[in-house]
Short mmCIF file of the C-alpha atoms (twelve columns), coordinates in Angstrom:
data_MODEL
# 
_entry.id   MODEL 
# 
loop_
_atom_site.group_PDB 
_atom_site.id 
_atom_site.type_symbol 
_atom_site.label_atom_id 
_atom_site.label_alt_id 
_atom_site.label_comp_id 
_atom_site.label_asym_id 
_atom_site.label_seq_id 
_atom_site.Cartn_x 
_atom_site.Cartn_y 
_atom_site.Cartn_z 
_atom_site.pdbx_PDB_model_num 
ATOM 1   C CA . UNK A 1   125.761 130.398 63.505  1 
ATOM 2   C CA . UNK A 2   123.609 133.162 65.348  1 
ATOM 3   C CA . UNK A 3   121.084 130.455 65.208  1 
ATOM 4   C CA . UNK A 4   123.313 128.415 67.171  1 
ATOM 5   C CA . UNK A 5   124.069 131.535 69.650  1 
ATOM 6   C CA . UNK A 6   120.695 132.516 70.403  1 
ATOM 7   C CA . UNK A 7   119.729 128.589 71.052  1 
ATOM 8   C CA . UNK A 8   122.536 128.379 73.602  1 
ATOM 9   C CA . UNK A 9   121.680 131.645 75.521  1 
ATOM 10  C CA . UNK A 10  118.535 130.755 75.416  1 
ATOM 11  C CA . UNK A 11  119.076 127.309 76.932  1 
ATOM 12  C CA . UNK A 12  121.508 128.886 79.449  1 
ATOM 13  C CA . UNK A 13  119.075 131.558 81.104  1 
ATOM 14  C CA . UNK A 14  116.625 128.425 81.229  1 
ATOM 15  C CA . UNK A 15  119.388 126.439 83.720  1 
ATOM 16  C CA . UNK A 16  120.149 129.756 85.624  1 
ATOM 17  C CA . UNK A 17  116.321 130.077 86.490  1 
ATOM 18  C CA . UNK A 18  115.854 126.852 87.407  1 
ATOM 19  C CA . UNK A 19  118.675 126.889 89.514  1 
ATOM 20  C CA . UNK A 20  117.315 129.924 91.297  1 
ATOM 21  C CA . UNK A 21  114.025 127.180 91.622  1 
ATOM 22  C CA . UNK A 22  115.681 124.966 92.958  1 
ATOM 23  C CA . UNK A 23  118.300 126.770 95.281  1 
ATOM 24  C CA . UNK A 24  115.512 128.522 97.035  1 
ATOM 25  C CA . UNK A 25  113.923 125.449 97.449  1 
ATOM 26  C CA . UNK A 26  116.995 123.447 99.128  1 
ATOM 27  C CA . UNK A 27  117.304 126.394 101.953 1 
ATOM 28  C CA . UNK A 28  113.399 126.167 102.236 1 
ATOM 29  C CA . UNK A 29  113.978 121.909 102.864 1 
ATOM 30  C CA . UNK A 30  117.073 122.626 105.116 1 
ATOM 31  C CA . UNK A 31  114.842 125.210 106.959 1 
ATOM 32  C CA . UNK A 32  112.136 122.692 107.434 1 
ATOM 33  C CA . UNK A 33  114.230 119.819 108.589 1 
ATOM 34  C CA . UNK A 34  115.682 121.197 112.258 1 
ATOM 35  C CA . UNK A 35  112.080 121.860 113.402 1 
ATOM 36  C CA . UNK A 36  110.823 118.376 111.833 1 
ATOM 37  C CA . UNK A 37  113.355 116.373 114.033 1 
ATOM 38  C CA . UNK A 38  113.278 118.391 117.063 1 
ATOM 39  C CA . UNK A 39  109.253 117.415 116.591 1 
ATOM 40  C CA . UNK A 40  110.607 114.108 116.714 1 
ATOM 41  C CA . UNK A 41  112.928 114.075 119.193 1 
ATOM 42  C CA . UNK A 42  109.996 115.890 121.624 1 
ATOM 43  C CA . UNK A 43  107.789 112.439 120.824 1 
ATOM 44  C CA . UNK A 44  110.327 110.122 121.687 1 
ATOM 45  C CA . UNK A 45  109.784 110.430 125.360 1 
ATOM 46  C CA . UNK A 46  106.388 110.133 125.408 1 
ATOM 47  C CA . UNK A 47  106.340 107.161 122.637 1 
ATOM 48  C CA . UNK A 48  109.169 105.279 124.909 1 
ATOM 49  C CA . UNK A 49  107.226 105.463 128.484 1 
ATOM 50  C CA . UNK A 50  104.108 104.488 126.252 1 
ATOM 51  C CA . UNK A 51  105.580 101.587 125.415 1 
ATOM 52  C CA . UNK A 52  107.151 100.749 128.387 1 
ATOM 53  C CA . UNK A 53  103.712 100.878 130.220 1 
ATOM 54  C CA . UNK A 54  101.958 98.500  127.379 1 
ATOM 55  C CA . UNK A 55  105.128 96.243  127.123 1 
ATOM 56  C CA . UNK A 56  104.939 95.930  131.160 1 
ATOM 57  C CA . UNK A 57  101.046 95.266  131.460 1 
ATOM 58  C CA . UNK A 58  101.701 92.346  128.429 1 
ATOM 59  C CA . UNK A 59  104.554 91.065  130.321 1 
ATOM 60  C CA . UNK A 60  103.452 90.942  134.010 1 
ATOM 61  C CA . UNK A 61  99.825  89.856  133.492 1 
ATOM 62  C CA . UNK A 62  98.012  86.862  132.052 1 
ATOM 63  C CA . UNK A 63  95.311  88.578  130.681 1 
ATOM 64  C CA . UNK A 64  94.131  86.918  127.216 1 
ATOM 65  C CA . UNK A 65  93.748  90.045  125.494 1 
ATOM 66  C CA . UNK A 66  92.522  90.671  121.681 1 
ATOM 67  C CA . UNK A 67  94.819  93.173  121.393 1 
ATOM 68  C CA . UNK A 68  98.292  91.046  122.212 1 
ATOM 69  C CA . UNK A 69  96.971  87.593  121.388 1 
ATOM 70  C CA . UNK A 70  97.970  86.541  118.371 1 
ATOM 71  C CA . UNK A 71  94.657  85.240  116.276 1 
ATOM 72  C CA . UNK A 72  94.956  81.328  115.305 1 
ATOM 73  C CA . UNK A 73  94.522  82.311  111.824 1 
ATOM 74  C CA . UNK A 74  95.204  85.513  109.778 1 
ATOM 75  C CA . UNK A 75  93.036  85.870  107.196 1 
ATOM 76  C CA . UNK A 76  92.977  89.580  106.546 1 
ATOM 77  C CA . UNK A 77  96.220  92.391  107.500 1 
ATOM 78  C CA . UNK A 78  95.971  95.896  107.280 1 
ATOM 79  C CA . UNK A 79  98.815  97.550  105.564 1 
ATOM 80  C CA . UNK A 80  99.287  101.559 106.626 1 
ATOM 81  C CA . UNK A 81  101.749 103.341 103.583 1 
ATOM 82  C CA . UNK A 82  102.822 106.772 104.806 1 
ATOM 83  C CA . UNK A 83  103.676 109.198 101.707 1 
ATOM 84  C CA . UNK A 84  104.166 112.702 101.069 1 
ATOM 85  C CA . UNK A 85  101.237 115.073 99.252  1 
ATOM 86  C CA . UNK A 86  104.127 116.341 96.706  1 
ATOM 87  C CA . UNK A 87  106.919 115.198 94.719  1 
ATOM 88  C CA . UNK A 88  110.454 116.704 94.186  1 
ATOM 89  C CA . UNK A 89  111.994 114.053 96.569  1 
ATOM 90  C CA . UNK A 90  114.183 111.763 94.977  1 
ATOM 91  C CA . UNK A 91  113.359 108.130 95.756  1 
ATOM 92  C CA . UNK A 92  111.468 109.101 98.366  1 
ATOM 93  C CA . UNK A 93  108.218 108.208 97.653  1 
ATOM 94  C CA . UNK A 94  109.207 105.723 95.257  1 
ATOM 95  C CA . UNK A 95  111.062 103.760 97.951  1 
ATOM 96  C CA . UNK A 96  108.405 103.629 100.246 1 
ATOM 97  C CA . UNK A 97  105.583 102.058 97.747  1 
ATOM 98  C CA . UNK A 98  107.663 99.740  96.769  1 
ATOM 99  C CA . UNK A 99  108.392 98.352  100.203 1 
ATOM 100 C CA . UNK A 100 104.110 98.580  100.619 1 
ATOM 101 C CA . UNK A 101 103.995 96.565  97.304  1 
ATOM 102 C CA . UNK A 102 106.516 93.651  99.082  1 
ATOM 103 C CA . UNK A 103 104.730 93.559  102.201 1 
ATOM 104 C CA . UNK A 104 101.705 93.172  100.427 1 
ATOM 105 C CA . UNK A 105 102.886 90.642  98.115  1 
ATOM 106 C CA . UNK A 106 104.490 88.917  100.823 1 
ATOM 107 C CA . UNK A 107 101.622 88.896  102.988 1 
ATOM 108 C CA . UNK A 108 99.239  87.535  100.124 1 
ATOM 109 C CA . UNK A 109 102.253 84.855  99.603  1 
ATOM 110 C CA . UNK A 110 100.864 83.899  103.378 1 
ATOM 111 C CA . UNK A 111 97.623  83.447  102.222 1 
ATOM 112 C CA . UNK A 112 96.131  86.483  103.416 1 
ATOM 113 C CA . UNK A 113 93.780  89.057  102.328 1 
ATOM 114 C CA . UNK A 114 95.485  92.859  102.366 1 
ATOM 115 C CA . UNK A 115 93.595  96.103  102.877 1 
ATOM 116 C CA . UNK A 116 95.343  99.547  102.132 1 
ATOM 117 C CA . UNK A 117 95.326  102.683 104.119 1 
ATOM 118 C CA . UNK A 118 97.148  105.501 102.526 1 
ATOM 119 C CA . UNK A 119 98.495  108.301 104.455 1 
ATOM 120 C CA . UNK A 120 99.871  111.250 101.410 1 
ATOM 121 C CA . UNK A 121 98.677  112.467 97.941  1 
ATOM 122 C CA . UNK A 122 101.689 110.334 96.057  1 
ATOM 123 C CA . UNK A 123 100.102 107.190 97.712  1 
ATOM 124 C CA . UNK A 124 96.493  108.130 96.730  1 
ATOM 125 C CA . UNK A 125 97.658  108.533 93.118  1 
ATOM 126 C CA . UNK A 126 99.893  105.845 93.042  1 
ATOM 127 C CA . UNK A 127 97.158  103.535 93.606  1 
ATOM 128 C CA . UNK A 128 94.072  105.221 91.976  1 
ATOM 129 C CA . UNK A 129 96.666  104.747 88.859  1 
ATOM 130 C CA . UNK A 130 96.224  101.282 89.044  1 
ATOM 131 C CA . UNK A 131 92.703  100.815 90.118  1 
ATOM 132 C CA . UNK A 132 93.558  99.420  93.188  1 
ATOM 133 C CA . UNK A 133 91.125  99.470  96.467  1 
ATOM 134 C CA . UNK A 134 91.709  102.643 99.071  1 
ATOM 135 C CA . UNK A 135 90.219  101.324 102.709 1 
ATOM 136 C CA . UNK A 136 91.041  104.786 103.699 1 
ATOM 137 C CA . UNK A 137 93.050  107.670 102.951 1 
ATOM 138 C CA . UNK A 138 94.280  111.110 104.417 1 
ATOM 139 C CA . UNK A 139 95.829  114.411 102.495 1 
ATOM 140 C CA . UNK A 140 97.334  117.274 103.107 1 
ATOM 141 C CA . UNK A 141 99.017  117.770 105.699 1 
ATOM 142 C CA . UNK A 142 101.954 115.064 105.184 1 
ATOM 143 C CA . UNK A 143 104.517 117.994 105.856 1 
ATOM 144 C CA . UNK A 144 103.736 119.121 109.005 1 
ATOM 145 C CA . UNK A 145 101.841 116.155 110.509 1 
ATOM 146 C CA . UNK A 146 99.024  116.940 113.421 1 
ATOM 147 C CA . UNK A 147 98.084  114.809 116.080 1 
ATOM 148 C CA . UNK A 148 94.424  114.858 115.340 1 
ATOM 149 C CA . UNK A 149 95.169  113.472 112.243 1 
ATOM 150 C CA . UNK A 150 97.248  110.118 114.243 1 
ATOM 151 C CA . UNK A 151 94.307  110.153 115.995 1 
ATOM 152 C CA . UNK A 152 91.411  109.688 113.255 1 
ATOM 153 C CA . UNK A 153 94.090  107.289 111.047 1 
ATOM 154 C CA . UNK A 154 94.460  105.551 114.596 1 
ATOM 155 C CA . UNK A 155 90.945  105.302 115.292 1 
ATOM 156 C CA . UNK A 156 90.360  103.657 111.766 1 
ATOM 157 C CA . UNK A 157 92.244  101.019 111.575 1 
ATOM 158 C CA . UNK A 158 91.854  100.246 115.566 1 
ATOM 159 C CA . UNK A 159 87.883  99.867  114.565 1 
ATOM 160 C CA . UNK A 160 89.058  97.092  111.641 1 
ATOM 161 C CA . UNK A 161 90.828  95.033  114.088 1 
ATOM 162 C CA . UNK A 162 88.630  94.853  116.919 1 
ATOM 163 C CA . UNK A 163 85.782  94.023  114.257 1 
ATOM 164 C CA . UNK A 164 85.714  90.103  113.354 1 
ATOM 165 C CA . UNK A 165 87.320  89.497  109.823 1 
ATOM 166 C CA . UNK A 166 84.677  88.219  108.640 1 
ATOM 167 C CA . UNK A 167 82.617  91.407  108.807 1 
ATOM 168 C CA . UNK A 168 85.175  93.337  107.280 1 
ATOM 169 C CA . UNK A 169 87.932  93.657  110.221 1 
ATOM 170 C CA . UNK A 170 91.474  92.864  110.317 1 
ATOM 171 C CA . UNK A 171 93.563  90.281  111.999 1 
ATOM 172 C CA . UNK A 172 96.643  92.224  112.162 1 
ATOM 173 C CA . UNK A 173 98.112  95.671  111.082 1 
ATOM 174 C CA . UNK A 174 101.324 96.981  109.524 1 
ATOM 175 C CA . UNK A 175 102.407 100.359 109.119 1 
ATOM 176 C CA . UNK A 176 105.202 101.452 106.157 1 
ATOM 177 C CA . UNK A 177 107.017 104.814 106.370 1 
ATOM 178 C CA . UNK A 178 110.450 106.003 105.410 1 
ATOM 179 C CA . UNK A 179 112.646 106.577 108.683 1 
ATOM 180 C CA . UNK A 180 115.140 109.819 109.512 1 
ATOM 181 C CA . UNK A 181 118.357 108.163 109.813 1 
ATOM 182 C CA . UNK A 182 120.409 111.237 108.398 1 
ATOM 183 C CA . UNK A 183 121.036 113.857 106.333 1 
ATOM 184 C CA . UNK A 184 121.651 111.612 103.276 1 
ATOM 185 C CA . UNK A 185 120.046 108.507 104.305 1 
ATOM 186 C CA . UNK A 186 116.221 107.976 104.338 1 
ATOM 187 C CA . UNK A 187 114.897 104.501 105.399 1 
ATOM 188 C CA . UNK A 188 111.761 102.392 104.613 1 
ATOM 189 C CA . UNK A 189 110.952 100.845 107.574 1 
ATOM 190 C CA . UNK A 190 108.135 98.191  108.271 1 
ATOM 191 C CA . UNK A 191 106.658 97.318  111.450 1 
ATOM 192 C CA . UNK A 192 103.732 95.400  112.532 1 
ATOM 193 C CA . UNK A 193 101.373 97.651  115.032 1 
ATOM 194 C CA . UNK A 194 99.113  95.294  116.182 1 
ATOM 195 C CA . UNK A 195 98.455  92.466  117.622 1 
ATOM 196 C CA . UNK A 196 101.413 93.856  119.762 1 
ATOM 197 C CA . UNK A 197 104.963 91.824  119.468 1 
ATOM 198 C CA . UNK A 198 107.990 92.133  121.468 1 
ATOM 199 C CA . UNK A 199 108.587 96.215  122.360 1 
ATOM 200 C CA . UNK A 200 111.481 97.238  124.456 1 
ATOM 201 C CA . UNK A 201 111.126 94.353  126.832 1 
ATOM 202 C CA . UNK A 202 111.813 94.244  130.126 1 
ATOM 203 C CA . UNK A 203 115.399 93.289  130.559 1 
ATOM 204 C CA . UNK A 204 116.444 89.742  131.965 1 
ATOM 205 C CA . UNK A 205 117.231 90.517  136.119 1 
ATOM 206 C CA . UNK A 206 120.576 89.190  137.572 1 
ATOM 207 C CA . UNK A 207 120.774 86.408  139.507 1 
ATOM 208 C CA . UNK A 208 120.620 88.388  142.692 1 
ATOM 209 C CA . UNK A 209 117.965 90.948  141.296 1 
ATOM 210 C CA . UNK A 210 114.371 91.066  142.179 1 
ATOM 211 C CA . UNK A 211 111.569 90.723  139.645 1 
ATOM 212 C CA . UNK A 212 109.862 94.385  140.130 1 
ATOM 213 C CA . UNK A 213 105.857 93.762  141.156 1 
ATOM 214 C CA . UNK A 214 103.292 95.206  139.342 1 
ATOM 215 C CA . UNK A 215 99.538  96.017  140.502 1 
ATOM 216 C CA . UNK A 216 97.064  96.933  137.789 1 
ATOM 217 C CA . UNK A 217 93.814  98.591  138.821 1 
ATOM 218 C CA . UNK A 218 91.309  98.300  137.731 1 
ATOM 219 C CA . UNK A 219 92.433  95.110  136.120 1 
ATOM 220 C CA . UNK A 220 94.943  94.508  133.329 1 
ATOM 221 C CA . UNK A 221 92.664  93.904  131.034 1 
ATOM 222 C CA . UNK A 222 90.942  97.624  131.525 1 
ATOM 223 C CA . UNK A 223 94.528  99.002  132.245 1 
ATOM 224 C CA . UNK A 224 94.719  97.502  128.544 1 
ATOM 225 C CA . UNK A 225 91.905  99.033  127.069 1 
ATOM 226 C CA . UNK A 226 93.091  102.063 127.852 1 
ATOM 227 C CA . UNK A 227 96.630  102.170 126.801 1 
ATOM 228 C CA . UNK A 228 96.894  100.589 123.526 1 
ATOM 229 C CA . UNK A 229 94.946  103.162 121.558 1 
ATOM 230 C CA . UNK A 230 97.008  105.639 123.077 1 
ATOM 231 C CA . UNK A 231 100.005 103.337 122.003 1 
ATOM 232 C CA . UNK A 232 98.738  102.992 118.555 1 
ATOM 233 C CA . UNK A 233 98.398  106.761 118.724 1 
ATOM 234 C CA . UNK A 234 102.147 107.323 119.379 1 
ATOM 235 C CA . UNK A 235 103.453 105.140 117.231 1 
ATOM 236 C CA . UNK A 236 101.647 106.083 114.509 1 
ATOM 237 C CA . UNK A 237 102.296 110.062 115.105 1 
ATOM 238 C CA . UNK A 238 106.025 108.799 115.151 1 
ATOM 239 C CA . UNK A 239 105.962 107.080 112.027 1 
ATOM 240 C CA . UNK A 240 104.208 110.874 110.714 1 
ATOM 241 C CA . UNK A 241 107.278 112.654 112.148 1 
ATOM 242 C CA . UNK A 242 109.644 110.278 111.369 1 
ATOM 243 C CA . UNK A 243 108.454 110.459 107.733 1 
ATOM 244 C CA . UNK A 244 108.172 114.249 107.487 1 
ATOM 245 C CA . UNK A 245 111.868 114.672 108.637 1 
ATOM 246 C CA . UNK A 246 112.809 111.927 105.948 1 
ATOM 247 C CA . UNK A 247 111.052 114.109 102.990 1 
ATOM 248 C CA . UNK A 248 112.354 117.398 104.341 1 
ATOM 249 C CA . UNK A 249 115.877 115.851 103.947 1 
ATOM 250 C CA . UNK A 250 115.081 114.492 100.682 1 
ATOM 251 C CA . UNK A 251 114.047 117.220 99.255  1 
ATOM 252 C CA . UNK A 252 116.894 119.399 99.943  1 
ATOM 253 C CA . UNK A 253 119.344 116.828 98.532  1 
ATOM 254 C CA . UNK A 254 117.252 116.058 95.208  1 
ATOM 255 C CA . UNK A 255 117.206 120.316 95.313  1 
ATOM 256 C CA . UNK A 256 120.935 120.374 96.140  1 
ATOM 257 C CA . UNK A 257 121.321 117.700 93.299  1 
ATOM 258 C CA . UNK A 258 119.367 119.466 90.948  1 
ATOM 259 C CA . UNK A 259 121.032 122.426 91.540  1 
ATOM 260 C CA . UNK A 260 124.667 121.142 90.965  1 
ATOM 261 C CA . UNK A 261 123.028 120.042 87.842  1 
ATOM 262 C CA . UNK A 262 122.072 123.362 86.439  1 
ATOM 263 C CA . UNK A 263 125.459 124.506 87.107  1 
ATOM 264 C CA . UNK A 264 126.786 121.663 85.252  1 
ATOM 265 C CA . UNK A 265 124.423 122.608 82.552  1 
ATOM 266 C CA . UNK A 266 125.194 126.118 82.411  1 
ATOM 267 C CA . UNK A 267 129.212 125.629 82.062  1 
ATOM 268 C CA . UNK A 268 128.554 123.267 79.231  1 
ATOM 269 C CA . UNK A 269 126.401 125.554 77.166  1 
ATOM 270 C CA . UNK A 270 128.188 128.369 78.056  1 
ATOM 271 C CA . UNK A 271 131.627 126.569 75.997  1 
ATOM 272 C CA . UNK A 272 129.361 125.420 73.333  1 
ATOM 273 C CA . UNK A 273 127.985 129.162 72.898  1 
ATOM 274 C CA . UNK A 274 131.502 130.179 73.263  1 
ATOM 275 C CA . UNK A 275 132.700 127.311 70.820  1 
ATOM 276 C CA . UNK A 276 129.773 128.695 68.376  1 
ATOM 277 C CA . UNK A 277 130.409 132.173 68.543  1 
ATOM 278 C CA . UNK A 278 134.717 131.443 67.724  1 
ATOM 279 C CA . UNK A 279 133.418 129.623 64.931  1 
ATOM 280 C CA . UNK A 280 131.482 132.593 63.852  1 
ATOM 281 C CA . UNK A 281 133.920 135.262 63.923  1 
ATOM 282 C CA . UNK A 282 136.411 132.762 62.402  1 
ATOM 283 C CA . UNK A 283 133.954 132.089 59.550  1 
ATOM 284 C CA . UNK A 284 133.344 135.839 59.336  1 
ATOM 285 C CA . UNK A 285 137.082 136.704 59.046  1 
ATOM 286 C CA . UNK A 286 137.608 133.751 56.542  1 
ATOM 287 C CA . UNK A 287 134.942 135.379 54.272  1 
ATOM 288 C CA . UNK A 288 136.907 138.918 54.390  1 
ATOM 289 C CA . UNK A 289 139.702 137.600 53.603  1 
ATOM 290 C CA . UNK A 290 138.541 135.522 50.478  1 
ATOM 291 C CA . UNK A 291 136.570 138.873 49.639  1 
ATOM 292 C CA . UNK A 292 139.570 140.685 50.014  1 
ATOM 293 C CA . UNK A 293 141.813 138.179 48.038  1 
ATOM 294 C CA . UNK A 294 138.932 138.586 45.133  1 
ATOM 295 C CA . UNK A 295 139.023 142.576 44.725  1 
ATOM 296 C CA . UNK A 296 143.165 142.409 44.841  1 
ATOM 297 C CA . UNK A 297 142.980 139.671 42.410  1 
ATOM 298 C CA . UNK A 298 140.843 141.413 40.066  1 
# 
C-alpha cells in the first residue's frame, strides 16, 4: 500500500507541473493573440484598396494580360501551404495539410502537375517525412510574420508563373492557410492567387447610374505590371497574419484544454491516493486487532 501512495503522489505533482506548463503557456497565447489581429486588422485597408485598384484595371481595360488571362491549358499549379514552426496547437497544423493534400489531389485529378511551397517548420517536416519534393520553403518566423518575408515567398512563386511551364514555371497558383474566424474557430481556407479571378468586383450601377471612367497611364498593361506583385504581396502577408492569429488562438485553447485536463487528472489521483491510503490504515487497524485478539486469546 505505500507503494501505491508514493505512485499516486508521484503521478499527482507530475499533473500539477504540467499544469503550471501549460497555464503559463495559455496567458502567453492569449497575450499574443490581441496584437496578432490588430496586425491584421491594420492590413486590411491596404489589402482592400489593393484589390480594388487591380480588380478595376482588370475590369475597365482590355488588356490581354498574362497575369489575368487564364492559360488555355494548365499543366502545372503551384500550391502555397502556410504552417506554423511549432506544435502544441490542436488541429491546427493538422487541418491545414490536409486541406494542401486535397487540393493537391484534386488538382492532379485535373490532370495537372503540382509544385509545393511550404511556408512553417510543421510543413517542412511533414513533407520531408514522406520524401516528397520542397519547390521552396521558409522557417522561423511563422509567429510573428515580416513583410520581407511576403515579399521573397512573393517574389518566388511570381518568377514560376511568369516563366513558361515548360521550363519549370507555373500556370496557376494557390495559397492554403488556416483563417482567424474566432476565438474557438480556426479555418482552412483555399484560394487561388493567380491568374487573378473575380475580387471584390465592381458593383452592378442602377439604371440611372453612370459607369465611373477610368484613365490608366502609362497604359493598363504597365499600370498592371506594377500592381499585381504588390497584390500578390498583400495577399500573401494576409494569409501570414491571418494564420498567425489562427495559431495564437489555437494554442491557448489546446493550453486551456490541456490544462482542464491536469486538473481532471489531479482530482482523480488525488481519490485514488486517498482511496489507497483508507485502505491502508484500515488494513493496519485490522492487523491490531487480530494481533490483539491473539495475545487475549492466548
Amino acid at each position: 500500500m505505500g507503494a501505491q501512495l508514493r505512485v499516486y503522489t508521484q503521478k499527482i505533482r507530475s499533473a500539477q507541473t504540467t499544469k503550471k506548463i501549460t497555464k503559463a503557456m495559455e496567458l502567453i497565447a492569449a497575450s499574443r493573440i490581441t496584437k496578432a489581429q490588430a496586425r491584421v486588422a491594420a492590413s486590411g485597408p491596404y489589402s482592400r484598396a489593393i484589390t480594388r485598384a487591380v480588380s478595376a484595371v482588370a475590369t475597365y481595360s482590355n488588356v490581354d494580360h498574362v497575369l489575368t488571362t487564364e492559360p488555355e491549358k494548365v499543366t502545372r499549379a503551384a500550391v502555397v501551404i502556410l504552417t506554423s514552426d511549432r506544435g502544441l496547437a490542436g488541429a491546427y497544423n493538422a487541418q491545414v495539410l490536409r486541406q494542401g493534400s486535397e487540393l493537391t489531389e484534386l488538382l492532379r485529378s485535373q490532370g495537372k502537375e503540382v509544385v509545393h511551397y511550404l511556408y512553417g517548420r510543421k510543413a517542412v517536416g511533414y513533407f520531408q517525412f514522406r520524401k516528397m519534393p520542397i519547390a521552396a520553403q521558409w522557417t522561423g518566423n511563422s509567429e510573428n510574420p515580416d513583410f520581407a518575408t511576403a515579399q521573397e515567398v512573393a517574389k518566388t512563386v511570381l518568377d514560376a508563373f511568369t516563366t513558361d511551364a515548360a521550363d519549370g514555371g507555373v500556370d496557376e497558383i494557390h495559397i492554403v492557410y488556416n483563417k482567424f474566424v474566432s476565438m474557438m474557430t480556426q479555418s482552412p481556407e483555399v484560394v487561388r492567387l493567380l491568374p487573378l479571378e473575380v475580387v471584390e468586383g465592381v458593383e452592378e450601377p442602377e439604371d440611372t447610374a453612370v459607369l465611373p471612367l477610368y484613365e490608366f497611364e502609362p497604359d493598363p498593361e504597365v499600370v498592371l505590371d506594377s500592381l499585381l506583385p504588390v497584390y500578390v504581396e498583400s495577399r500573401i502577408y494576409n494569409a501570414m497574419l491571418q494564420a498567425a492569429a489562427a495559431k495564437h488562438a489555437a494554442t491557448q485553447k489546446a493550453m486551456k484544454s490541456a490544462s482542464d485536463n491536469a486538473d481532471k487528472l489531479i482530482t482523480d489521483y488525488t481519490r485514488l491516493r486517498n482511496n489507497a491510503r483508507q485502505a491502508e490504515i484500515t488494513q493496519q487497524i485490522s492487523e491490531i486487532v487480530g494481533g490483539a485478539d491473539a495475545l487475549s486469546a492466548s
